[in-house]
Residue, then its C-alpha position, 0 to 999 in steps of 0.5 A: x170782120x166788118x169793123x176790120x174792113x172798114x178800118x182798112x177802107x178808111x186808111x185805104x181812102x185816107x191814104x189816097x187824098x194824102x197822096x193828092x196833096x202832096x205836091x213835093x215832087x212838084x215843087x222838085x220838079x219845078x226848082x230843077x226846070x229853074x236851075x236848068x233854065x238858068x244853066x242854058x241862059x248863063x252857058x248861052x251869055x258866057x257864049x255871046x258876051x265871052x269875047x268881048x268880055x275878055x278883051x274888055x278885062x284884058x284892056x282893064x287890066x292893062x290900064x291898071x297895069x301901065x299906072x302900077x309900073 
């Protein structure tokens, strides 16, 4: 009986220190903070800079259209 209980206190701490090592759902966690940061700084340059890219490629390809014909 005390050879069973000591197994069982073993795995039970054994278990524990792995749960403390594992650091996936960190890493998870970290990569989606990213990909969400990255999502709000390219929604917020598409918002700014749209305007005036449009009109710069709308000029573009007027240039490159007029040459053409």
């Amino acid at each position: 009986m005390v050879k069973f209980i000591a197994t069982l206190s073993t795995l039970g701490f054994t278990f524990q220190q792995r749960l403390r090592r594992d650091e996936r759902g960190a890493t998870a966690v970290e990569y989606a903070l990213l990909v969400g940061l990255i999502a709000v700084v390219l929604v917020a340059g598409l918002t700014l800079f749209g305007p005036a890219l449009k009109d710069f490629f709308g000029g573009l390809a007027a240039k490159t259209f007029n040459k053409t014909v």
